[in-house]
mmCIF file of the N, C-alpha and C atoms, coordinates in Angstrom:
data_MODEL
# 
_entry.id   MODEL 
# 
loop_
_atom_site.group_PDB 
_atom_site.id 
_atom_site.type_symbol 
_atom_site.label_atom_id 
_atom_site.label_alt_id 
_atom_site.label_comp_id 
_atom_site.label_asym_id 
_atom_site.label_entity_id 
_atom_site.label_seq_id 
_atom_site.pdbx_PDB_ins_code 
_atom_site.Cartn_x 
_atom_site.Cartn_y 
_atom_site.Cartn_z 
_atom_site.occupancy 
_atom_site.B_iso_or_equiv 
_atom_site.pdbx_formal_charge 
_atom_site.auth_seq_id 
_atom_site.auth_comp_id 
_atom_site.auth_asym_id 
_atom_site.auth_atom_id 
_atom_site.pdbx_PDB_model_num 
ATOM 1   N N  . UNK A 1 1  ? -35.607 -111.783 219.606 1.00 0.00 ? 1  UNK A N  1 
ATOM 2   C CA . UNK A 1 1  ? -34.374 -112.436 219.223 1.00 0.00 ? 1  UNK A CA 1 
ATOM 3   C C  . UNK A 1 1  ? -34.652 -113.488 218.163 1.00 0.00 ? 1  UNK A C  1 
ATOM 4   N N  . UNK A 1 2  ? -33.935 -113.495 217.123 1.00 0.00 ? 2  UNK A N  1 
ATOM 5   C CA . UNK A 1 2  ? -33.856 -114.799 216.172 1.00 0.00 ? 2  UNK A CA 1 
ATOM 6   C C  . UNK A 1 2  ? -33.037 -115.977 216.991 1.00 0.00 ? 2  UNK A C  1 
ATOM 7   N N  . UNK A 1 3  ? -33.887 -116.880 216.592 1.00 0.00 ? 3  UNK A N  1 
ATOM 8   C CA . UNK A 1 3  ? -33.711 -118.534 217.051 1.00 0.00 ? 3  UNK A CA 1 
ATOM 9   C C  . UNK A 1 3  ? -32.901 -119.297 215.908 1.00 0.00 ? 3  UNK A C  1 
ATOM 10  N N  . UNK A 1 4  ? -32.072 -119.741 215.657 1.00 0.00 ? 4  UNK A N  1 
ATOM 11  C CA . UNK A 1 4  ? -31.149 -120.668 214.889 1.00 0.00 ? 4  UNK A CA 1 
ATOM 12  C C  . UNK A 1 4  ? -32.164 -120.973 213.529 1.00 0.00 ? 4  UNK A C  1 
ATOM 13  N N  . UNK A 1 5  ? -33.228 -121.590 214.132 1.00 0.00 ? 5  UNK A N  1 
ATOM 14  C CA . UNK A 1 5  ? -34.827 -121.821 212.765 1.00 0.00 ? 5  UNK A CA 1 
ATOM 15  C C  . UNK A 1 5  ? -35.078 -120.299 212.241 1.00 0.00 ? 5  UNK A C  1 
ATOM 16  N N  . UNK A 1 6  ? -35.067 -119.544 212.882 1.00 0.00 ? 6  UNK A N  1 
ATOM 17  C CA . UNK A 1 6  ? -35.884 -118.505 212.180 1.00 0.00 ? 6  UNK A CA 1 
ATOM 18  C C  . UNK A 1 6  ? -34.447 -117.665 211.246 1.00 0.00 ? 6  UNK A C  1 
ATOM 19  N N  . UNK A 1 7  ? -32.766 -118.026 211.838 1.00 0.00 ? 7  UNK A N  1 
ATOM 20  C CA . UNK A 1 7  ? -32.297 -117.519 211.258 1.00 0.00 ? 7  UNK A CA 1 
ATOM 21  C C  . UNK A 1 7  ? -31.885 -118.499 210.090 1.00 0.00 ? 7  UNK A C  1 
ATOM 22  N N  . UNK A 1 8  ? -32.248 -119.628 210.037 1.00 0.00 ? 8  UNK A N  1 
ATOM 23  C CA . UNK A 1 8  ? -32.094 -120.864 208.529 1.00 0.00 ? 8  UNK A CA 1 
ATOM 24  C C  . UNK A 1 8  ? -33.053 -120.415 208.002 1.00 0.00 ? 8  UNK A C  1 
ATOM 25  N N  . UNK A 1 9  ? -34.165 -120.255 208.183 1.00 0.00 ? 9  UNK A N  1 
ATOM 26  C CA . UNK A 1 9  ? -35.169 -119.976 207.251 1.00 0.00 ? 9  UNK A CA 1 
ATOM 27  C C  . UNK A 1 9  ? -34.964 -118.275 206.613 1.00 0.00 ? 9  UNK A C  1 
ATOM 28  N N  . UNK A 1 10 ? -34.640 -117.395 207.203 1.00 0.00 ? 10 UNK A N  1 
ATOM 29  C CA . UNK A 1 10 ? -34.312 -116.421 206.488 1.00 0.00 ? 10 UNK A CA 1 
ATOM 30  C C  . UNK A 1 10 ? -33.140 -116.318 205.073 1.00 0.00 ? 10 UNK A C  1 
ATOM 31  N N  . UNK A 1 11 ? -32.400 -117.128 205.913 1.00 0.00 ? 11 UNK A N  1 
ATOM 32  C CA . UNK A 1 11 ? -30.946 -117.347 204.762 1.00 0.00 ? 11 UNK A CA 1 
ATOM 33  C C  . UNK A 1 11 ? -31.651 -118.174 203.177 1.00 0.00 ? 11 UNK A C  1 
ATOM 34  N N  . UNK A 1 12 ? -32.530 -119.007 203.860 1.00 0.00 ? 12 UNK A N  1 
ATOM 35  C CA . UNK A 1 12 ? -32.662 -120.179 202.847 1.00 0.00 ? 12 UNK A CA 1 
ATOM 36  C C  . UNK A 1 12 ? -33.919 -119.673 201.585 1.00 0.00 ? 12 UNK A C  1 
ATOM 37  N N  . UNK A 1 13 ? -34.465 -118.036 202.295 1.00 0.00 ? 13 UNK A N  1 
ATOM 38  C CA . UNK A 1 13 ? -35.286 -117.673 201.246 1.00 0.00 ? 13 UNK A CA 1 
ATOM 39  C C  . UNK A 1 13 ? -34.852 -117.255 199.928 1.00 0.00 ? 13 UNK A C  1 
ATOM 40  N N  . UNK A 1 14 ? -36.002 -117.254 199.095 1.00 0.00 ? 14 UNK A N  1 
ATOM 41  C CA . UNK A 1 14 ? -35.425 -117.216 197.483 1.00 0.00 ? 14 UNK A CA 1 
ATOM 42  C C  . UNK A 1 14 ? -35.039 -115.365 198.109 1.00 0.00 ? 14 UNK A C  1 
ATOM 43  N N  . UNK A 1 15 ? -34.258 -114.560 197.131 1.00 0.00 ? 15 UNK A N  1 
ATOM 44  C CA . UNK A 1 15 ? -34.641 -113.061 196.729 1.00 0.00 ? 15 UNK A CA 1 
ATOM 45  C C  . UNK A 1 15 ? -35.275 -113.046 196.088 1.00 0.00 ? 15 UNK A C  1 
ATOM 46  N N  . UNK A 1 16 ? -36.607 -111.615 196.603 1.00 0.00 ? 16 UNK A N  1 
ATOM 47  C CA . UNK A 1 16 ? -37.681 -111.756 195.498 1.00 0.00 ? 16 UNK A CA 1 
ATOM 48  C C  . UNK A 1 16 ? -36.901 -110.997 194.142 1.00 0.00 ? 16 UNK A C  1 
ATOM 49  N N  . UNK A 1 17 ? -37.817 -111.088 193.446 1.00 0.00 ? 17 UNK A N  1 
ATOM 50  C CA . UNK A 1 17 ? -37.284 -110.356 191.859 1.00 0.00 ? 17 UNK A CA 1 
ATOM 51  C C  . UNK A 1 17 ? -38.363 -109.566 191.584 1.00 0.00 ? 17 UNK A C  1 
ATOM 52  N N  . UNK A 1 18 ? -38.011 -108.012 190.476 1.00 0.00 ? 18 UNK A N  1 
ATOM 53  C CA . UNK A 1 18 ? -38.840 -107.384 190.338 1.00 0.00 ? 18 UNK A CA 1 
ATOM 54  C C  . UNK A 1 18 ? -38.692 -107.862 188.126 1.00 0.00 ? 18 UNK A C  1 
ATOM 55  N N  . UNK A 1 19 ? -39.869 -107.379 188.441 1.00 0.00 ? 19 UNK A N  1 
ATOM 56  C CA . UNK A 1 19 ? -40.159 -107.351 186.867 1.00 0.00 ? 19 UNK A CA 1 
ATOM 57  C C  . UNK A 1 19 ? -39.824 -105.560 186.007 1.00 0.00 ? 19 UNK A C  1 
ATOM 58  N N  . UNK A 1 20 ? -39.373 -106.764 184.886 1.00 0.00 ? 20 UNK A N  1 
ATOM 59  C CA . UNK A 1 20 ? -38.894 -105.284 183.790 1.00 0.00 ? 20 UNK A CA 1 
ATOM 60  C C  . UNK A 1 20 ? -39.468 -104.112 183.999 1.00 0.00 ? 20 UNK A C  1 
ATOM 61  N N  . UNK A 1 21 ? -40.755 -104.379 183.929 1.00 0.00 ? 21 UNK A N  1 
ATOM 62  C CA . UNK A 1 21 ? -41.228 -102.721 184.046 1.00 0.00 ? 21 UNK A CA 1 
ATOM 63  C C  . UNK A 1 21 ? -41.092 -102.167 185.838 1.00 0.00 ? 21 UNK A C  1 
ATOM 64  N N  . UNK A 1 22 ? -40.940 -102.753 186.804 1.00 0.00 ? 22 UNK A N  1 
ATOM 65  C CA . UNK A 1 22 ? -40.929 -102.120 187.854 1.00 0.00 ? 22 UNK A CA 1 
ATOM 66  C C  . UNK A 1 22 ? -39.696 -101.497 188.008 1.00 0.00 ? 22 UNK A C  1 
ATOM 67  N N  . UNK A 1 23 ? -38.401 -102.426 187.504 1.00 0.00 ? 23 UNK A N  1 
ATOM 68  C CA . UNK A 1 23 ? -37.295 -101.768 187.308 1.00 0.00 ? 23 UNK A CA 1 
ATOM 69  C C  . UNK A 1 23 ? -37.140 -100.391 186.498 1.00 0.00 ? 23 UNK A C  1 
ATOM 70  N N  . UNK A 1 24 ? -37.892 -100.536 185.422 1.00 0.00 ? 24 UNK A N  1 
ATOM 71  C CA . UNK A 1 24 ? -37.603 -99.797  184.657 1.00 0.00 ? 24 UNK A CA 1 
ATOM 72  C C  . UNK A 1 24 ? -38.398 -98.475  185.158 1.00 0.00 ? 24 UNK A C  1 
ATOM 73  N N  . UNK A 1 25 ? -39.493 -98.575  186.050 1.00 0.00 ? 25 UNK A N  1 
ATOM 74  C CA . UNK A 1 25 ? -40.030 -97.362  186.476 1.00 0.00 ? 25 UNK A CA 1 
ATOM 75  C C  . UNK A 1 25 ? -39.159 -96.476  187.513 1.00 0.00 ? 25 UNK A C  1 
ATOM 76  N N  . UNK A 1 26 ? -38.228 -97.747  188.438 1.00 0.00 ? 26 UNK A N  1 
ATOM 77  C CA . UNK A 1 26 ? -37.977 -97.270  189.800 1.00 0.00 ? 26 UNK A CA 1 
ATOM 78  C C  . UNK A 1 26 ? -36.697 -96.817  188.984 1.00 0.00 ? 26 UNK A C  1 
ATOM 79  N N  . UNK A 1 27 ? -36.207 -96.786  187.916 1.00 0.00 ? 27 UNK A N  1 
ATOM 80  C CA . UNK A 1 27 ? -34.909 -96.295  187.241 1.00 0.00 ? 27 UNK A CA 1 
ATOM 81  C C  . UNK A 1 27 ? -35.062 -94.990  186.412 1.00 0.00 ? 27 UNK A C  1 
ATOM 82  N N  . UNK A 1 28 ? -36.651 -94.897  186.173 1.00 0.00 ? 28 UNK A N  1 
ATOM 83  C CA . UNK A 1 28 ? -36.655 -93.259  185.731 1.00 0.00 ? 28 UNK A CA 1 
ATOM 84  C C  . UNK A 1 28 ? -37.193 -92.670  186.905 1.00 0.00 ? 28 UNK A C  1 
ATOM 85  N N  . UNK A 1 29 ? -37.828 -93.025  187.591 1.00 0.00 ? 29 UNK A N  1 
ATOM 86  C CA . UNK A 1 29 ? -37.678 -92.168  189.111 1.00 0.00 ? 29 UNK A CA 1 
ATOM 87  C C  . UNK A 1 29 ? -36.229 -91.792  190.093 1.00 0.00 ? 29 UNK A C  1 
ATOM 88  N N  . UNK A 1 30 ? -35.935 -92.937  190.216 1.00 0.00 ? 30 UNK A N  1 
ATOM 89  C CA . UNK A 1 30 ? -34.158 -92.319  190.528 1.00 0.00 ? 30 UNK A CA 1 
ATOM 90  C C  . UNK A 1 30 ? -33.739 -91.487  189.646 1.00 0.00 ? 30 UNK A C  1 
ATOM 91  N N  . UNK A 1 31 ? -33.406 -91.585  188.117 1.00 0.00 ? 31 UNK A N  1 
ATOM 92  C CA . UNK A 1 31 ? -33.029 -90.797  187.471 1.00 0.00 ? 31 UNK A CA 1 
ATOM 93  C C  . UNK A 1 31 ? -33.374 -89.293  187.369 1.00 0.00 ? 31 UNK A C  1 
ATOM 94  N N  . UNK A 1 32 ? -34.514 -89.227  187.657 1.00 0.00 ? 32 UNK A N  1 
ATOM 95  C CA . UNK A 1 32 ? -35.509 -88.138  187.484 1.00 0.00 ? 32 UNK A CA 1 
ATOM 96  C C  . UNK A 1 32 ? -35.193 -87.332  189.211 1.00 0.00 ? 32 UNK A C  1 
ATOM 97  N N  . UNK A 1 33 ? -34.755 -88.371  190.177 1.00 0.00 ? 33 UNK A N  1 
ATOM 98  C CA . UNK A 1 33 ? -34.728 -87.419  191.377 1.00 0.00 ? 33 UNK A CA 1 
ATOM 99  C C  . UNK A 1 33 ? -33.246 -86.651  191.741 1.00 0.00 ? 33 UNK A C  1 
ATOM 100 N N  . UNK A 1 34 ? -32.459 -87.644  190.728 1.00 0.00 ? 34 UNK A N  1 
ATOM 101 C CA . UNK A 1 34 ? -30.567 -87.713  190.795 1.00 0.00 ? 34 UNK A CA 1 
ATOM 102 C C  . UNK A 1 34 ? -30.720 -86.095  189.837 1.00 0.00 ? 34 UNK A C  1 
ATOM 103 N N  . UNK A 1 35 ? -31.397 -85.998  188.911 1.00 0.00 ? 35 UNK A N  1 
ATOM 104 C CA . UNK A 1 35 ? -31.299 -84.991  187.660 1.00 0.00 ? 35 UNK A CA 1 
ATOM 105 C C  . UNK A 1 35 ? -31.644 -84.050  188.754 1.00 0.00 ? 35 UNK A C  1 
ATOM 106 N N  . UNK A 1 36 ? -32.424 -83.911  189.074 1.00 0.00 ? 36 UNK A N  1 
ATOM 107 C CA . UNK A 1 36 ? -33.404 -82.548  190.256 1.00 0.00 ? 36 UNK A CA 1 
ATOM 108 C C  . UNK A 1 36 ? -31.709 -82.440  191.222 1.00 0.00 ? 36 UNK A C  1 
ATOM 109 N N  . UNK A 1 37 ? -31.299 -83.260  192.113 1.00 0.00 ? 37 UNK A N  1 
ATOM 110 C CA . UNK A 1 37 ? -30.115 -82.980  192.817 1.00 0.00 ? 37 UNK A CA 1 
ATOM 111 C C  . UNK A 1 37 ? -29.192 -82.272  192.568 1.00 0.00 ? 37 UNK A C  1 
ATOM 112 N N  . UNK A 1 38 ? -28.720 -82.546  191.046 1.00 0.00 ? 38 UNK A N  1 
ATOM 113 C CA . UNK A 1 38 ? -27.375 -82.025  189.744 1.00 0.00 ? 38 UNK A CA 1 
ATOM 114 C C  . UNK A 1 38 ? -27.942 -81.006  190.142 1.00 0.00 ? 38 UNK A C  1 
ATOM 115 N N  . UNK A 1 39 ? -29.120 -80.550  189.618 1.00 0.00 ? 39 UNK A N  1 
ATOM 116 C CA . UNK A 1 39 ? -29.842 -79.301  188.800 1.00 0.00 ? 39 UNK A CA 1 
ATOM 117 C C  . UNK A 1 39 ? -29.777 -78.278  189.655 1.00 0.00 ? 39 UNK A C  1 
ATOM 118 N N  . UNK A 1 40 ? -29.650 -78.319  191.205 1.00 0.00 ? 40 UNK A N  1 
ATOM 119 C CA . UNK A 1 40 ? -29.868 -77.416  192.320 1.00 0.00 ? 40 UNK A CA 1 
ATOM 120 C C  . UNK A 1 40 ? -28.412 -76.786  192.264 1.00 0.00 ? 40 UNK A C  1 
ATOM 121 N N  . UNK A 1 41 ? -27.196 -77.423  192.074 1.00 0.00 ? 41 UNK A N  1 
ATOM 122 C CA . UNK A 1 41 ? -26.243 -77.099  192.436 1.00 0.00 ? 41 UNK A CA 1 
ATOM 123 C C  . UNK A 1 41 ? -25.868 -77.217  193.691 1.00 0.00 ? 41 UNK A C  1 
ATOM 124 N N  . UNK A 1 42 ? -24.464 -76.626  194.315 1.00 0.00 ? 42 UNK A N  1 
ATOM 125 C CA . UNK A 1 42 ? -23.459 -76.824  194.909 1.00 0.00 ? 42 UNK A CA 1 
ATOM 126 C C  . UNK A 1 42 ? -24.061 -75.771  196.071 1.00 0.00 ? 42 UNK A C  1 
ATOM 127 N N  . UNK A 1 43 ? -24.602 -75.565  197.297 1.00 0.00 ? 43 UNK A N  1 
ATOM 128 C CA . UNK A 1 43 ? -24.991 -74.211  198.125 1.00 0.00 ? 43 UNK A CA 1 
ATOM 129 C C  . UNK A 1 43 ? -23.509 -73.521  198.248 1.00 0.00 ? 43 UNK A C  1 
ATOM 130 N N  . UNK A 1 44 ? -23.685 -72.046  198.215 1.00 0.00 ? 44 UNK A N  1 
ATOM 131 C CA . UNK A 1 44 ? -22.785 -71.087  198.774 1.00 0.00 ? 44 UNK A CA 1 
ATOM 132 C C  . UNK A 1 44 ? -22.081 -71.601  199.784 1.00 0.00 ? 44 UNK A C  1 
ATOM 133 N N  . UNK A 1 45 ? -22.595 -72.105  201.027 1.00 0.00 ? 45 UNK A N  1 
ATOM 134 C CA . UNK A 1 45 ? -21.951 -71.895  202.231 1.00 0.00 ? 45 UNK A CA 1 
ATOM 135 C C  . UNK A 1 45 ? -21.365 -73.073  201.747 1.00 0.00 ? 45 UNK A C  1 
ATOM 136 N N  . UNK A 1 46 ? -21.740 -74.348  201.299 1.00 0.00 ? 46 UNK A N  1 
ATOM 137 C CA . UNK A 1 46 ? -20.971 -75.753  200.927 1.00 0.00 ? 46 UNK A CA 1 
ATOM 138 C C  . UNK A 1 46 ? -19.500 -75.393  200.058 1.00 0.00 ? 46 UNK A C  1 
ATOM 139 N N  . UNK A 1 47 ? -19.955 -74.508  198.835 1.00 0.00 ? 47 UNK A N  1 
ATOM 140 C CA . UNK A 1 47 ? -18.496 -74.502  198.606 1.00 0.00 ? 47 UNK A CA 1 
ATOM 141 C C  . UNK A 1 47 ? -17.429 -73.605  198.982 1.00 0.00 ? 47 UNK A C  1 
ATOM 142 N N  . UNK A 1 48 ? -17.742 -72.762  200.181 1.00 0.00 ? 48 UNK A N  1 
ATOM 143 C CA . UNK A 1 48 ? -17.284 -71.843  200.986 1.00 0.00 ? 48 UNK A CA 1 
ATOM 144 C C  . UNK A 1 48 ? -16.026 -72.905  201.472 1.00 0.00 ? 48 UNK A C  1 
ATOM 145 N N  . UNK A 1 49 ? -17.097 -73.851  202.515 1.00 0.00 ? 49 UNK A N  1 
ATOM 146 C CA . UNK A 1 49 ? -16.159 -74.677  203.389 1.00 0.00 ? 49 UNK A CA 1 
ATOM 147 C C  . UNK A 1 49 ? -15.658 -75.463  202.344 1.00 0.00 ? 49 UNK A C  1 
ATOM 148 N N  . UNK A 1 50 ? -15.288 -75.716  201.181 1.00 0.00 ? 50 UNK A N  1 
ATOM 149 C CA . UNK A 1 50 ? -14.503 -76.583  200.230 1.00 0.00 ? 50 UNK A CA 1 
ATOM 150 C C  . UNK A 1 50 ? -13.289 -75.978  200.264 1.00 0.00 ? 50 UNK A C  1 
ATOM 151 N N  . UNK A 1 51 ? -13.839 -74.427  199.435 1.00 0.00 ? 51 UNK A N  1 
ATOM 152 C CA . UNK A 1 51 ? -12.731 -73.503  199.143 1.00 0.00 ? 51 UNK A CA 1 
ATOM 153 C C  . UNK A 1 51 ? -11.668 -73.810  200.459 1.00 0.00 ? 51 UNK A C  1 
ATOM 154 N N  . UNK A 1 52 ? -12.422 -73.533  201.673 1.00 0.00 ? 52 UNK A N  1 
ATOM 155 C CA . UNK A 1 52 ? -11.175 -73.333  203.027 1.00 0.00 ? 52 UNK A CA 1 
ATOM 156 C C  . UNK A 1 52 ? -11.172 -74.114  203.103 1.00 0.00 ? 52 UNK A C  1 
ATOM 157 N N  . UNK A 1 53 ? -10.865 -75.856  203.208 1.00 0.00 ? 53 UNK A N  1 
ATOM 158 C CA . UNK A 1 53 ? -10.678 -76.624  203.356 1.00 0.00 ? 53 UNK A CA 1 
ATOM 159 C C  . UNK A 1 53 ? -9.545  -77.073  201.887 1.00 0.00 ? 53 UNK A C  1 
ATOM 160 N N  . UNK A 1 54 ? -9.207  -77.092  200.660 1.00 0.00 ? 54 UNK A N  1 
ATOM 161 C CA . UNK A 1 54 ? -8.900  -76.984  199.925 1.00 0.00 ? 54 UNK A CA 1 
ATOM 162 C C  . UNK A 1 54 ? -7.337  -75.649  200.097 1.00 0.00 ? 54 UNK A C  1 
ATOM 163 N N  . UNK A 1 55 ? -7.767  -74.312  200.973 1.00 0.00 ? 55 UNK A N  1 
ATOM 164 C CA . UNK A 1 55 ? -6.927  -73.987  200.953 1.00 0.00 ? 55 UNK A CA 1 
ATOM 165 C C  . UNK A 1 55 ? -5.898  -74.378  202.011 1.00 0.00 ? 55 UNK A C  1 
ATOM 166 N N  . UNK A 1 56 ? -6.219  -74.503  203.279 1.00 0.00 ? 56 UNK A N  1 
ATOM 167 C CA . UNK A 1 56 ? -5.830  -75.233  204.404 1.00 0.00 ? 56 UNK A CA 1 
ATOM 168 C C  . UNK A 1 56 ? -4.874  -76.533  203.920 1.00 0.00 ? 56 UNK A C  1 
ATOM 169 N N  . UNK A 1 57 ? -5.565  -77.432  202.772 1.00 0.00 ? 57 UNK A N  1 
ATOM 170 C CA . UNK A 1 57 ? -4.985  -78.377  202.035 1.00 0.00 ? 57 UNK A CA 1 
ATOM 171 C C  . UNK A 1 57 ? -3.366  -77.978  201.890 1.00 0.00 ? 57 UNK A C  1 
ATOM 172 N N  . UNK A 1 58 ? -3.139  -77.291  200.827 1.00 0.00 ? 58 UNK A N  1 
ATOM 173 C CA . UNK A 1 58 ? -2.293  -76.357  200.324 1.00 0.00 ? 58 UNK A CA 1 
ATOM 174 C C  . UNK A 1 58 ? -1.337  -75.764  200.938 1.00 0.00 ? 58 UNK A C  1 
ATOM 175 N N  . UNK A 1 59 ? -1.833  -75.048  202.519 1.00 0.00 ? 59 UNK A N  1 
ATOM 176 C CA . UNK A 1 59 ? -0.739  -74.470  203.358 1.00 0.00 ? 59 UNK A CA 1 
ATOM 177 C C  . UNK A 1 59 ? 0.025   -75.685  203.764 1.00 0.00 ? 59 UNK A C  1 
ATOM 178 N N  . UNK A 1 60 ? -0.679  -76.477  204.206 1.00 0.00 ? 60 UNK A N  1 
ATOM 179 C CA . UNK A 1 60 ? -0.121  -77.939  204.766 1.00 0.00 ? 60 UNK A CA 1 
ATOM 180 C C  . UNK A 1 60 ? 0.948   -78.201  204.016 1.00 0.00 ? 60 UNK A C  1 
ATOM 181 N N  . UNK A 1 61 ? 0.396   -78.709  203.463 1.00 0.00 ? 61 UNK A N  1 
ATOM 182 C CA . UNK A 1 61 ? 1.888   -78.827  201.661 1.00 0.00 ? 61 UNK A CA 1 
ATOM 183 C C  . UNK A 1 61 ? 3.226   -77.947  201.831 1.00 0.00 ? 61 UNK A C  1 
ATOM 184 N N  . UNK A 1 62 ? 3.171   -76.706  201.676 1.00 0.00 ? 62 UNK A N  1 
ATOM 185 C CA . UNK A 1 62 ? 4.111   -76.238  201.714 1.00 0.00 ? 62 UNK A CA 1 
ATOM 186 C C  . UNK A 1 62 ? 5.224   -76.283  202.887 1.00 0.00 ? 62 UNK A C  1 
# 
């Protein structure tokens, strides 16, 4: 359990900071893992259940 001290002292710490280049690495690695995600596409069975869900949408409506 946190104690009243241990929860002031957490609040009262600086945030650390990263430097330009660490950012800038951990931003072509995300980028680079987000691109691979796009790149796979949408699975069959995923846009199966869109389609019926989408059409289900539609009956509702009317």
């Amino acid at each position: 359990m946190d104690t009243g001290a241990a929860r002031a002292k957490k609040h009262d710490a600086k945030p650390a900071k990263l430097g330009r280049e660490v950012q800038a690495r951990l931003g072509q690695q995300l980028r680079s893992m987000y691109d691979e995600v796009v790149g796979q596409g949408v699975p069959d069975r995923f846009a199966d259940l869109l389609s019926q869900l989408d059409n289900k949408d539609n009956k509702d409506r009317q």
